[in-house]
ROPAVEX-978102 format. One record per residue: residue number from 1; x, y, z of N, C-alpha, C in turn. Coordinates in steps of 0.1 Angstrom, whole numbers. Layout:
BEGIN
+------+-------+-------+-------+-------+-------+-------+-------+-------+-------+
! resi !    nx !    ny !    nz !   cax !   cay !   caz !    cx !    cy !    cz !
+------+-------+-------+-------+-------+-------+-------+-------+-------+-------+
!  NUM !     X !     Y !     Z !     X !     Y !     Z !     X !     Y !     Z !
...
+------+-------+-------+-------+-------+-------+-------+-------+-------+-------+
END
This chain:
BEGIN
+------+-------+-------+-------+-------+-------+-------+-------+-------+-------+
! resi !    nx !    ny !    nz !   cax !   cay !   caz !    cx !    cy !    cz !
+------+-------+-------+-------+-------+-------+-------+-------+-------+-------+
!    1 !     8 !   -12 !     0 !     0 !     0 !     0 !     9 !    13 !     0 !
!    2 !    18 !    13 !     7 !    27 !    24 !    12 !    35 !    28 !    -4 !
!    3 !    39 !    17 !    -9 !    43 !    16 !   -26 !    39 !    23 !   -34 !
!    4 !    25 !    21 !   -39 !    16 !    21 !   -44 !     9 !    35 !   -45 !
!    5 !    14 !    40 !   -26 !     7 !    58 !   -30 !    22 !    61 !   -34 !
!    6 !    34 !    59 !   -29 !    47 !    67 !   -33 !    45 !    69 !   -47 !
!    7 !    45 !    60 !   -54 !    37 !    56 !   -72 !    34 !    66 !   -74 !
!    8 !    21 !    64 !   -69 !     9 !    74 !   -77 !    15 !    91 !   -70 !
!    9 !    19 !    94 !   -59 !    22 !   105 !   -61 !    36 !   110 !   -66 !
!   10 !    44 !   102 !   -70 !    54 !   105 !   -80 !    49 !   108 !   -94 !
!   11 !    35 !    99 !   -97 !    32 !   106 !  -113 !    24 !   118 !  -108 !
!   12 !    15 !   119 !   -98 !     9 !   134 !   -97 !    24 !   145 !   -98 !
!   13 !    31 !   142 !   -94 !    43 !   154 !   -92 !    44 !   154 !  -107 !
!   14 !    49 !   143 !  -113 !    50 !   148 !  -129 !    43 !   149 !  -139 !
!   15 !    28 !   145 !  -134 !    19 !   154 !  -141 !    18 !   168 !  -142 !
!   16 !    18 !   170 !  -132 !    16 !   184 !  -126 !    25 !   193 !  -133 !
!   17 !    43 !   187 !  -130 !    52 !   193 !  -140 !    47 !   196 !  -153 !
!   18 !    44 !   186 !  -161 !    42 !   187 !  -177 !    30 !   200 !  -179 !
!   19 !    24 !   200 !  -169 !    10 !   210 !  -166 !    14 !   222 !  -167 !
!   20 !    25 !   225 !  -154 !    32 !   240 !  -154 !    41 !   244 !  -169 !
!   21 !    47 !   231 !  -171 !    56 !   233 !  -182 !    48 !   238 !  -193 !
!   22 !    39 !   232 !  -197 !    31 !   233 !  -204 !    22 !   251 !  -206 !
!   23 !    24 !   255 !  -191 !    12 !   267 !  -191 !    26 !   279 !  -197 !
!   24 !    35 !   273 !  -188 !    50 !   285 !  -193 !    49 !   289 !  -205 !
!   25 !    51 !   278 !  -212 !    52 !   280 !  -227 !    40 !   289 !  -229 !
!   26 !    25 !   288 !  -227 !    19 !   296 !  -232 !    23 !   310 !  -233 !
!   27 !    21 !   309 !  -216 !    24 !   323 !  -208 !    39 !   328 !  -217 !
!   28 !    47 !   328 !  -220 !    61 !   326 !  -230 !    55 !   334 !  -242 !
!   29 !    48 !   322 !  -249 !    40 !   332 !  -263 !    38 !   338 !  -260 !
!   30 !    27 !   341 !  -252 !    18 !   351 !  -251 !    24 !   364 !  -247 !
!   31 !    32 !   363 !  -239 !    38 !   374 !  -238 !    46 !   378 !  -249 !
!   32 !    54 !   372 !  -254 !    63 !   380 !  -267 !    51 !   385 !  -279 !
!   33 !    41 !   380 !  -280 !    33 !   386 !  -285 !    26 !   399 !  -290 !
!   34 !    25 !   401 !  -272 !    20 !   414 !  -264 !    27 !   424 !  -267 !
!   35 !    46 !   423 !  -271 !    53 !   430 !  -274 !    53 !   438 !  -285 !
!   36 !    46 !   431 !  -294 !    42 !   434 !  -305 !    31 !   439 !  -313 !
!   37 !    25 !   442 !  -306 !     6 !   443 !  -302 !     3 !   463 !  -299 !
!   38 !    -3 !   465 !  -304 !    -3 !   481 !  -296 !   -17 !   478 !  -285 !
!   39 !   -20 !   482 !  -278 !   -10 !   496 !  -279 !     2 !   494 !  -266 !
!   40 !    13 !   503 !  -273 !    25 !   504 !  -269 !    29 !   509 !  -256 !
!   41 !    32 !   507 !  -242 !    35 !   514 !  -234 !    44 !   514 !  -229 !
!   42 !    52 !   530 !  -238 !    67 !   531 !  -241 !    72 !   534 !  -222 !
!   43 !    61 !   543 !  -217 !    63 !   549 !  -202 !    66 !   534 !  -195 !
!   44 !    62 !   526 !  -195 !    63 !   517 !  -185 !    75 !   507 !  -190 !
!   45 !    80 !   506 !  -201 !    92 !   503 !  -210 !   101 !   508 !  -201 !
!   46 !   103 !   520 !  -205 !   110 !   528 !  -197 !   114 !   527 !  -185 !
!   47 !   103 !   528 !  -174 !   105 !   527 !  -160 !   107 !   516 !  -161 !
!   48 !   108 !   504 !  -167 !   114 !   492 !  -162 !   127 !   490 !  -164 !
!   49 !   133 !   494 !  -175 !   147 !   502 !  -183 !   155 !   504 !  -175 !
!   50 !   150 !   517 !  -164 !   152 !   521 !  -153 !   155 !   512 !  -136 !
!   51 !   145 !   508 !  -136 !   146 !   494 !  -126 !   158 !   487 !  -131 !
!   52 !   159 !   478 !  -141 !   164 !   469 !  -142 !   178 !   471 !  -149 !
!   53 !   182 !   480 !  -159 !   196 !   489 !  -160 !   202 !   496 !  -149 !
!   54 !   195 !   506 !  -147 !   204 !   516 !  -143 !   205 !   512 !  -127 !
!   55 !   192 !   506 !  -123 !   197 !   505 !  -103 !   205 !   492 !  -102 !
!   56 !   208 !   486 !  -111 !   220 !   473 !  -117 !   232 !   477 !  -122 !
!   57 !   231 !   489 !  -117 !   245 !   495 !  -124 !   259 !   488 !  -113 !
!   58 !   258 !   498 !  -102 !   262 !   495 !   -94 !   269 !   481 !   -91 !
!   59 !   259 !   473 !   -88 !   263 !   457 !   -83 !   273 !   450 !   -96 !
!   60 !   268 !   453 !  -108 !   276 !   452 !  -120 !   291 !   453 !  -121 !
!   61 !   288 !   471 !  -115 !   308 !   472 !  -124 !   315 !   465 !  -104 !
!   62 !   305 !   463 !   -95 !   313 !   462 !   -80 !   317 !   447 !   -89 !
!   63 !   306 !   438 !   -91 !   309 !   419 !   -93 !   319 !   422 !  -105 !
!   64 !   316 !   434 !  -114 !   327 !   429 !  -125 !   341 !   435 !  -121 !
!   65 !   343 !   445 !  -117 !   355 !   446 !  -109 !   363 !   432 !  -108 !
!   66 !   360 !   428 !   -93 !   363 !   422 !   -89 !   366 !   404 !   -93 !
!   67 !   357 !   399 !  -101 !   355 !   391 !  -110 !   372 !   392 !  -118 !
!   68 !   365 !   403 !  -124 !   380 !   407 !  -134 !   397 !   407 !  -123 !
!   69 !   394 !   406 !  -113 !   406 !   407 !  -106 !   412 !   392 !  -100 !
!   70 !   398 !   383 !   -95 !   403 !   372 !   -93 !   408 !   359 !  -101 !
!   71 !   400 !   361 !  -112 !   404 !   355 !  -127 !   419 !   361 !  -129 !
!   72 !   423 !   370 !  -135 !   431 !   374 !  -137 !   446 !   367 !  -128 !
!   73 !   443 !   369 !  -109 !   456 !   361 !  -106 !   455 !   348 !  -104 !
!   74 !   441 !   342 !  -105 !   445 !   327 !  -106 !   451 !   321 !  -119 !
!   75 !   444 !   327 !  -131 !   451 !   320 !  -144 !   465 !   328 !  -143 !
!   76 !   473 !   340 !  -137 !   484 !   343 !  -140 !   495 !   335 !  -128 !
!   77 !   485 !   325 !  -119 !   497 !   319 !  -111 !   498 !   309 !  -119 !
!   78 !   482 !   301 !  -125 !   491 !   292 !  -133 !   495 !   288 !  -146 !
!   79 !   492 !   302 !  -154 !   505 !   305 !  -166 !   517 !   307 !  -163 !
!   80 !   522 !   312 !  -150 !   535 !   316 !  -140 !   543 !   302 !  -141 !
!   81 !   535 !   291 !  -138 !   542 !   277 !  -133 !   550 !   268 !  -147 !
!   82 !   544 !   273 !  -158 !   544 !   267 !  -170 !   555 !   281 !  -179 !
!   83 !   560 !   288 !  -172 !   563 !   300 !  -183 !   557 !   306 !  -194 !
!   84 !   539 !   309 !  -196 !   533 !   320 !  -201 !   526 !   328 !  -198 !
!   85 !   533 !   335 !  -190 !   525 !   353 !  -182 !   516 !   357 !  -193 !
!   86 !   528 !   357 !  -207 !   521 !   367 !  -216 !   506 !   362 !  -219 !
!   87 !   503 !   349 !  -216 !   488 !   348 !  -222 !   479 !   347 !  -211 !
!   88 !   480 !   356 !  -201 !   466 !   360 !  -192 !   458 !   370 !  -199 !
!   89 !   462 !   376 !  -209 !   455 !   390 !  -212 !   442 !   382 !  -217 !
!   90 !   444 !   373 !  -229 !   439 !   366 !  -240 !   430 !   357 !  -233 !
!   91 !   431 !   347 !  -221 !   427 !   338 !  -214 !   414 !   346 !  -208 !
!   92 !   421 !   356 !  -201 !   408 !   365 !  -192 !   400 !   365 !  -202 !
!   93 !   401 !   374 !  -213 !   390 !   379 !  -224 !   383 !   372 !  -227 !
!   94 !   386 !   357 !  -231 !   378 !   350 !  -234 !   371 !   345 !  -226 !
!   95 !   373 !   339 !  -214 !   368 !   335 !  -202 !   356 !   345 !  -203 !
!   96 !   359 !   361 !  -199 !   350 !   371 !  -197 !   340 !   374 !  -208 !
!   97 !   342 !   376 !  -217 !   330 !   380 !  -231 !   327 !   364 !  -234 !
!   98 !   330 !   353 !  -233 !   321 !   342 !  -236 !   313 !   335 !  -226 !
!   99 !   318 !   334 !  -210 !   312 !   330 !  -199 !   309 !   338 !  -193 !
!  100 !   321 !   343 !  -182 !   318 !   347 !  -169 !   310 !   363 !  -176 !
!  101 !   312 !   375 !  -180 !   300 !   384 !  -183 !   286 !   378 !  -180 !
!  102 !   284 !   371 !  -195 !   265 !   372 !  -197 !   265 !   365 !  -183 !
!  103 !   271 !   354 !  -175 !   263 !   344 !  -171 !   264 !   347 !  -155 !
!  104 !   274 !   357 !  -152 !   272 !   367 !  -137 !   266 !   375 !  -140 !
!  105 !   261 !   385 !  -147 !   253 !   394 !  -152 !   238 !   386 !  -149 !
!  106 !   237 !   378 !  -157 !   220 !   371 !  -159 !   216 !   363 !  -142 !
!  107 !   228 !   359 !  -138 !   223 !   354 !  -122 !   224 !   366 !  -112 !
!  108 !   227 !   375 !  -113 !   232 !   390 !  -106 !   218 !   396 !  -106 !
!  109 !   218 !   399 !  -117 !   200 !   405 !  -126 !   188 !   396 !  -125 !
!  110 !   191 !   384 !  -124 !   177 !   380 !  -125 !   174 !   376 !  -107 !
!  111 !   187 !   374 !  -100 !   183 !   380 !   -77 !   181 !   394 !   -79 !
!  112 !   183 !   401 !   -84 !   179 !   415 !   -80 !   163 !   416 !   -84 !
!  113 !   164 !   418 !  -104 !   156 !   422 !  -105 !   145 !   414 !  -110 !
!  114 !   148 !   401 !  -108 !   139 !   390 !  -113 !   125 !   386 !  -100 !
!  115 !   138 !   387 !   -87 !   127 !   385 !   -77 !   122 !   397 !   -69 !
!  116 !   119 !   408 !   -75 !   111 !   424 !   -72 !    99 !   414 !   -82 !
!  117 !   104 !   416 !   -96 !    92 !   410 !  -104 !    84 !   403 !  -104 !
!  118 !    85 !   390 !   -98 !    81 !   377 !   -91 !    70 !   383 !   -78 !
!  119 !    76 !   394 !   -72 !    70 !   398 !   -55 !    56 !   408 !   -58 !
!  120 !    64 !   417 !   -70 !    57 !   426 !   -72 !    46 !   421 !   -80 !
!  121 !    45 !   412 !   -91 !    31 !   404 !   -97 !    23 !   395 !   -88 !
!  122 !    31 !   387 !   -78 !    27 !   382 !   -68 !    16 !   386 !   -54 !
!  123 !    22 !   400 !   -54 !    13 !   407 !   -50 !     6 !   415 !   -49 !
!  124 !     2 !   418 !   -60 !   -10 !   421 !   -73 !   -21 !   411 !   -74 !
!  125 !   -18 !   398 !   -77 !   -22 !   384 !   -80 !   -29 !   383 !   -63 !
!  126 !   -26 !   383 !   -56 !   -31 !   377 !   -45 !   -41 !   389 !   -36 !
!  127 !   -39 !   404 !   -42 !   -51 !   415 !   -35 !   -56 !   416 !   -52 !
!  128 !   -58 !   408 !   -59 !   -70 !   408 !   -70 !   -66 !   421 !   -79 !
!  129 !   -54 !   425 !   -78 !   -53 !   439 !   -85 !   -51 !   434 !   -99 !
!  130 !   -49 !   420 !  -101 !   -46 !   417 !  -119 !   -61 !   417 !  -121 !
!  131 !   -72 !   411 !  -116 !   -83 !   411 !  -118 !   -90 !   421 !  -119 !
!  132 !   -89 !   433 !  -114 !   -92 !   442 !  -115 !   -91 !   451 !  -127 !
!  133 !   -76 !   450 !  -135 !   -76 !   452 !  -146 !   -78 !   445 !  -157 !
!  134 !   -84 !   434 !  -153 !   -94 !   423 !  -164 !  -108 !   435 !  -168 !
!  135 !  -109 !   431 !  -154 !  -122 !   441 !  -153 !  -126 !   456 !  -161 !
!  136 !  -113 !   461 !  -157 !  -112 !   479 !  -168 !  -109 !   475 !  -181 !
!  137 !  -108 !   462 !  -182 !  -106 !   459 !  -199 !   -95 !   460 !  -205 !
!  138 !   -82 !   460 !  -194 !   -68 !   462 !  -193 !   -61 !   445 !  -197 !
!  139 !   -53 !   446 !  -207 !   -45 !   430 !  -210 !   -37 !   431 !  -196 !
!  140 !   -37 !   423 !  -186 !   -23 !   421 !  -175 !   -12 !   415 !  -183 !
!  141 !   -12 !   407 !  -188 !     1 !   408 !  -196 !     3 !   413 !  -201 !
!  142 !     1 !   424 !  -212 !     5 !   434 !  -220 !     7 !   446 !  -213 !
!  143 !     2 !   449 !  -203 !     4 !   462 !  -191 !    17 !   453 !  -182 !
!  144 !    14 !   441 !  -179 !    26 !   441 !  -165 !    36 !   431 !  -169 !
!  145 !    33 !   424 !  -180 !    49 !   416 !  -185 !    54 !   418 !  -198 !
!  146 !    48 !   420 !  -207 !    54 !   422 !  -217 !    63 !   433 !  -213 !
!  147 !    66 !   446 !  -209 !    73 !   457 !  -208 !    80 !   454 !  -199 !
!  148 !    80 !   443 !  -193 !    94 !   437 !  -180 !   107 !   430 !  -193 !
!  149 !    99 !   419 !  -199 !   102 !   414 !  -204 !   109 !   423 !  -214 !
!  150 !   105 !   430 !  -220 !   114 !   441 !  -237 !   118 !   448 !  -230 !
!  151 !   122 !   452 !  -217 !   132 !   457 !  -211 !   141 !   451 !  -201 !
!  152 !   142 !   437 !  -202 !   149 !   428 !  -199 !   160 !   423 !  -209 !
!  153 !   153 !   419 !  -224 !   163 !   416 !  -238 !   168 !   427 !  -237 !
!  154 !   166 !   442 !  -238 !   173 !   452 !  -242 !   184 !   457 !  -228 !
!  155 !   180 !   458 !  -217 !   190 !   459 !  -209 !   202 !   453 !  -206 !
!  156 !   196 !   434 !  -205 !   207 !   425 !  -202 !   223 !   426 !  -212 !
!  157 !   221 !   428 !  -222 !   234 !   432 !  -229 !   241 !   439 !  -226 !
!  158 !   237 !   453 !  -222 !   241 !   463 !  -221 !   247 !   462 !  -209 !
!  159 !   243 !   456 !  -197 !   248 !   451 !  -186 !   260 !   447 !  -186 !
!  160 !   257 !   435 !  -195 !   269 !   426 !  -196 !   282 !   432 !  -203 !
!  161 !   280 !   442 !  -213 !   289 !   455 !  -220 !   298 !   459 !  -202 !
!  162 !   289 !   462 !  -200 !   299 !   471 !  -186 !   302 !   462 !  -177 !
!  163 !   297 !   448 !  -175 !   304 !   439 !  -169 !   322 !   436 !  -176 !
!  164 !   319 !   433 !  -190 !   331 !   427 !  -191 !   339 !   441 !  -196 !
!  165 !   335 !   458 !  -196 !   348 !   465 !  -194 !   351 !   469 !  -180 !
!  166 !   345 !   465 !  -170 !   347 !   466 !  -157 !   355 !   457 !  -156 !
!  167 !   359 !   440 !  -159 !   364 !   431 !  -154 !   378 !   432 !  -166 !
!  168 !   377 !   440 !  -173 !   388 !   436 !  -187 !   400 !   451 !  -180 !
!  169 !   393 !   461 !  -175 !   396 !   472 !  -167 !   406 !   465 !  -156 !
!  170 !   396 !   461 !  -148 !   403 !   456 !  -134 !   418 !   443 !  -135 !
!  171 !   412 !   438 !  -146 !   426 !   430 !  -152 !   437 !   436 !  -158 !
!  172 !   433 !   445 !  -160 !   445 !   453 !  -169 !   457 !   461 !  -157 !
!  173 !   449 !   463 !  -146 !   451 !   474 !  -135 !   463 !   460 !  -128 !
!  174 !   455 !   452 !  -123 !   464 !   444 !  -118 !   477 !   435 !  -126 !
!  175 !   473 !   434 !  -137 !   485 !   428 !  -144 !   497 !   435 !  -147 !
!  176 !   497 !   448 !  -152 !   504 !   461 !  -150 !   510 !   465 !  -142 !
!  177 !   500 !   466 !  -130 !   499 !   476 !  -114 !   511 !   465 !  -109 !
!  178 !   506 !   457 !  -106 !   506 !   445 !   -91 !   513 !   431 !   -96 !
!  179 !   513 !   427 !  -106 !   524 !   412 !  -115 !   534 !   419 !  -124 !
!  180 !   534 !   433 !  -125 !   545 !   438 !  -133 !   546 !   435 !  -149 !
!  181 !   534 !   429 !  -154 !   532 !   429 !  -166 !   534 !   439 !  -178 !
!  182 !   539 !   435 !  -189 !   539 !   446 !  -199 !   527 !   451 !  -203 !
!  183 !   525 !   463 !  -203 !   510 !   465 !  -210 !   507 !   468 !  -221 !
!  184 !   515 !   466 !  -235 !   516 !   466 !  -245 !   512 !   452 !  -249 !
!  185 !   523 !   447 !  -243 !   521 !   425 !  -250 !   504 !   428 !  -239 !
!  186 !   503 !   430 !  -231 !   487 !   425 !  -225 !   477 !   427 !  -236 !
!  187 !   477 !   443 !  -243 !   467 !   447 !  -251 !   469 !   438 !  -264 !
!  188 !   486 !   436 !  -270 !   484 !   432 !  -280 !   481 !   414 !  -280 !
!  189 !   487 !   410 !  -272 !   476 !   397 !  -276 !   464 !   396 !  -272 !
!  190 !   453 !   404 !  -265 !   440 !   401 !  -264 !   435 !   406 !  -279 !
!  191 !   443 !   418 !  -286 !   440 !   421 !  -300 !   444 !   409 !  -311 !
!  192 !   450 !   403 !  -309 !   453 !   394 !  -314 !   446 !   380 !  -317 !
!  193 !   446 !   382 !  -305 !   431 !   366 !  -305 !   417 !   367 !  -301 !
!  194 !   415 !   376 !  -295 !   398 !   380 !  -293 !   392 !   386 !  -305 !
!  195 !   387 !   378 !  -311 !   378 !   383 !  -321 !   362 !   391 !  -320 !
!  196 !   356 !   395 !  -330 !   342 !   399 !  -324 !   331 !   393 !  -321 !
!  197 !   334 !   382 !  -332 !   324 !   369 !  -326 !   322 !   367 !  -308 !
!  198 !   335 !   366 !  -304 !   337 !   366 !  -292 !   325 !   371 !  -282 !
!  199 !   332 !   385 !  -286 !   321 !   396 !  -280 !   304 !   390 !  -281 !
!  200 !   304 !   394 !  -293 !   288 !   389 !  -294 !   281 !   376 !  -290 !
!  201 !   287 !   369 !  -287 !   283 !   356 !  -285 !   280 !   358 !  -271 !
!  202 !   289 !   367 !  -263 !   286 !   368 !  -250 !   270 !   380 !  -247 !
!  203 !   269 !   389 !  -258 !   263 !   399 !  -257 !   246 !   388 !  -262 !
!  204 !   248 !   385 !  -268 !   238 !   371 !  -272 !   230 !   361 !  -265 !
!  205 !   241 !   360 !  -254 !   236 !   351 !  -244 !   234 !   359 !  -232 !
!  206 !   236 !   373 !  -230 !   230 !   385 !  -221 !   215 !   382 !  -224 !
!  207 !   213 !   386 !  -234 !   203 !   396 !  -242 !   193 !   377 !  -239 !
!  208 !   195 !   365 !  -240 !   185 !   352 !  -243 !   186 !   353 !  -224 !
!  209 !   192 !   354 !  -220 !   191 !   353 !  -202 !   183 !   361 !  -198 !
!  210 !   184 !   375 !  -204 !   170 !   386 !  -202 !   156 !   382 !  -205 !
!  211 !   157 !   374 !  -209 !   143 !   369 !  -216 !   138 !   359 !  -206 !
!  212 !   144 !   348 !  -201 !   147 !   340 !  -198 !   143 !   342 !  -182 !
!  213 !   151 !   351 !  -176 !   147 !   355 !  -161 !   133 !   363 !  -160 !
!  214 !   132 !   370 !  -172 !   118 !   376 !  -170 !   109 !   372 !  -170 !
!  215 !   106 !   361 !  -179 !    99 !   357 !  -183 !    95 !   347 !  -168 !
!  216 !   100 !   339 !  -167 !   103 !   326 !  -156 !    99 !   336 !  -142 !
!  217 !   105 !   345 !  -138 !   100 !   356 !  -126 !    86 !   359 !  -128 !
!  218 !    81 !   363 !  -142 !    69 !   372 !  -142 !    58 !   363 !  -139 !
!  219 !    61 !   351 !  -147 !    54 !   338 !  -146 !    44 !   333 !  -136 !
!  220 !    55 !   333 !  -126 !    56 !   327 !  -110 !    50 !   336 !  -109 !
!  221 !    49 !   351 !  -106 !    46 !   362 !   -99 !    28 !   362 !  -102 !
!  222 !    28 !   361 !  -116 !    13 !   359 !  -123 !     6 !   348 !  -116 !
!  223 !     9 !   338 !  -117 !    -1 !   325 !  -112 !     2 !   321 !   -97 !
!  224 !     6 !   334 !   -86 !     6 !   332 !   -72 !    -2 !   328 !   -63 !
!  225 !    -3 !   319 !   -59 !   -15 !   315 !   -51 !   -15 !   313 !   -36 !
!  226 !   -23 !   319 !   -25 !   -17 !   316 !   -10 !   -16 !   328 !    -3 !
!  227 !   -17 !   336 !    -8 !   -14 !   352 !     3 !    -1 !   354 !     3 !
!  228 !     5 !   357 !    17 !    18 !   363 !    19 !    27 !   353 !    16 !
!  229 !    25 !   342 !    24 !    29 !   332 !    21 !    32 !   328 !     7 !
!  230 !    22 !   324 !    -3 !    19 !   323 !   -17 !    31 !   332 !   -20 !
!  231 !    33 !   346 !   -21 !    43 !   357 !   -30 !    57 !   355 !   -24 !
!  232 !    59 !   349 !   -10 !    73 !   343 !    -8 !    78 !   332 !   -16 !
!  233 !    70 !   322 !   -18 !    72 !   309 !   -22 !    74 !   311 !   -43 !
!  234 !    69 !   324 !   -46 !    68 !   323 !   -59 !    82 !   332 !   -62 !
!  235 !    86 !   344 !   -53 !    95 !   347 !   -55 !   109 !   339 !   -54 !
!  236 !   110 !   333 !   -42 !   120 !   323 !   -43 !   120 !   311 !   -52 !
!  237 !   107 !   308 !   -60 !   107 !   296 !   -73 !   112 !   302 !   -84 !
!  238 !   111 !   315 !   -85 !   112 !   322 !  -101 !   126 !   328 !  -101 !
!  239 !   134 !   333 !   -88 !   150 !   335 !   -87 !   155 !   319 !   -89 !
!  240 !   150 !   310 !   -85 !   160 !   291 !   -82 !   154 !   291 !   -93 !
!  241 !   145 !   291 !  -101 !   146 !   284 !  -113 !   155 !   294 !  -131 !
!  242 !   149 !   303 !  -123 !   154 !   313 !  -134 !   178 !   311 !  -135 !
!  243 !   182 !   312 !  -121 !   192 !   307 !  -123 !   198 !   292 !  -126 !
!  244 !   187 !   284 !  -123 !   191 !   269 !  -131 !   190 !   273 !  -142 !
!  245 !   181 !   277 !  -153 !   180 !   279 !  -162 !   188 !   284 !  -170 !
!  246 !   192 !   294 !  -162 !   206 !   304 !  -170 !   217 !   299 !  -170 !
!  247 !   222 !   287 !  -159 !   234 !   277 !  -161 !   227 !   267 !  -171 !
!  248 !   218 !   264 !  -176 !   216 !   250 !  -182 !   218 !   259 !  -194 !
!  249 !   205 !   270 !  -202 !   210 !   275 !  -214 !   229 !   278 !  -217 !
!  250 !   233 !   280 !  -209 !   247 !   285 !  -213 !   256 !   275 !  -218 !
!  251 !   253 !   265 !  -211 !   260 !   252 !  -220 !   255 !   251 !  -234 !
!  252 !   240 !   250 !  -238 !   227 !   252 !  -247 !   232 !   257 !  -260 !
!  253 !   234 !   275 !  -253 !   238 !   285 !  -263 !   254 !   282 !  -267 !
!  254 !   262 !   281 !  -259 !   277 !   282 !  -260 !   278 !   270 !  -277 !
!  255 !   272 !   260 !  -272 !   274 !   252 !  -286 !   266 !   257 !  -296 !
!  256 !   252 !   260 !  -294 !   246 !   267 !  -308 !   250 !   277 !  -316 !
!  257 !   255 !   286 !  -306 !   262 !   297 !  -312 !   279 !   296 !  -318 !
!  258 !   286 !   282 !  -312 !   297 !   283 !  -318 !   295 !   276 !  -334 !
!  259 !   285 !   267 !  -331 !   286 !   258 !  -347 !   273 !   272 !  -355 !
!  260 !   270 !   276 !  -353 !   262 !   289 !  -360 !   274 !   301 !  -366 !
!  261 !   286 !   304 !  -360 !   298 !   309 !  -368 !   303 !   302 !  -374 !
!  262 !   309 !   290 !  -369 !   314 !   281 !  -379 !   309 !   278 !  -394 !
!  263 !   295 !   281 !  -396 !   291 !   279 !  -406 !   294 !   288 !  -418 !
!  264 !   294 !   301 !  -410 !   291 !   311 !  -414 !   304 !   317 !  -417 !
!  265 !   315 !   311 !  -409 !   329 !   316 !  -409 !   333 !   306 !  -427 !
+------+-------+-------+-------+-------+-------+-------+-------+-------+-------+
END
């Protein structure tokens, strides 16, 4: 007997999954849709622009700083051991505009501003305020996610832009400053081997994580159920899932996007 319910509620659990999985995707369309739909509300575009760029400024260039500083002396102790100093410049770069940028940027961005998103639809959802603008004949998605979301794709790059000159900065400082490096060979081999694909690939996978966190946050925040309780539980599902997500894509994109140049190269 005891078997038999473990059973059956191991398939309720993955019914249920296929269920949510299943409503995501709608909720997914449906919003990118909305984006494209008028009417347009550039004001609220904006102030989310605002939210999610500019009060991310801060935590950005502090994580990329520093980011950029500890990379830099672990790969220069162990190029040190092997006799090649000169290729920390080149190592960092790549490391930074292919990984560590978009994918500290998109876990940075989506705890900040993923779970405000998640709290703030959550609790709307649970004092009937999304209902209410059913009622005035207001789309809730088209008023409260689509404009999270298109100022999520458009921000997250730009993020990641000042992530990795904050961290390519902070490398420069130390390799120079503090390991006594040349700073001519530093510049000229990162010019040498970082190409722009590079860059973009990393600006690419900003800009799919923006999507990605919003989307996954707004979600949760939309379909809250439970009261106070309820808008805890949704915000902490839509930050944990939105960061699994953003590590699982990154392996995802890293290959789609490399054999997508390749073709093209």
């Amino acid at each position: 007997m005891g078997l038999d319910l473990f059973i059956r509620s191991q398939f309720l659990k993955f019914f249920n999954l296929v269920e949510q999985t299943g409503e995501y995707f709608l909720f997914f369309w449906n919003s990118l849709l909305k984006i494209f739909k008028a009417p347009f509300r550039f004001e609220e575009i904006l102030k989310h622009v605002e939210f999610i760029g500019i009060r991310s400024l801060g935590i950005i260039i502090l994580t990329g700083g520093f980011t950029g500083l500890a990379l830099t002396l672990q790969i220069w102790l162990g190029f040190s051991l092997v006799g090649a100093p000169n290729l920390v410049g080149p190592t960092v770069a790549l490391g930074i505009f292919r990984e560590l940028g978009p994918v500290l940027t998109g876990l940075i961005v989506s705890a900040r501003a993923g779970g405000a998103m998640a709290a703030r639809l959550g609790t709307m959802k649970v004092t009937e305020q999304i209902e209410a603008l059913k009622v005035m004949g207001v789309n809730p998605i088209q008023y409260l996610v689509a404009p999270r979301v298109l100022a999520s794709v458009l921000v997250a790059p730009i993020l990641c832009g000042v992530f990795d000159f904050m961290a390519m900065g902070s490398s420069y400082f130390l390799s120079v400053s503090v390991l006594d490096m040349d700073g001519a060979i530093f510049l000229d081999k990162i010019f040498r081997w970082i190409k722009p694909s590079d860059i973009y690939e990393g600006l690419i996978k900003a800009s799919v994580f923006g999507l990605i966190f919003s989307t996954i946050c707004t979600y949760k925040g939309y379909h809250t159920k439970g009261g106070a309780k309820g808008v805890g539980e949704a915000t902490n599902s839509g930050v944990v899932l939105s960061m699994v997500f953003i590590i699982i894509f990154d392996y995802v994109l890293t290959n789609v996007i490399r054999v997508y140049f390749w073709f093209v190269s």
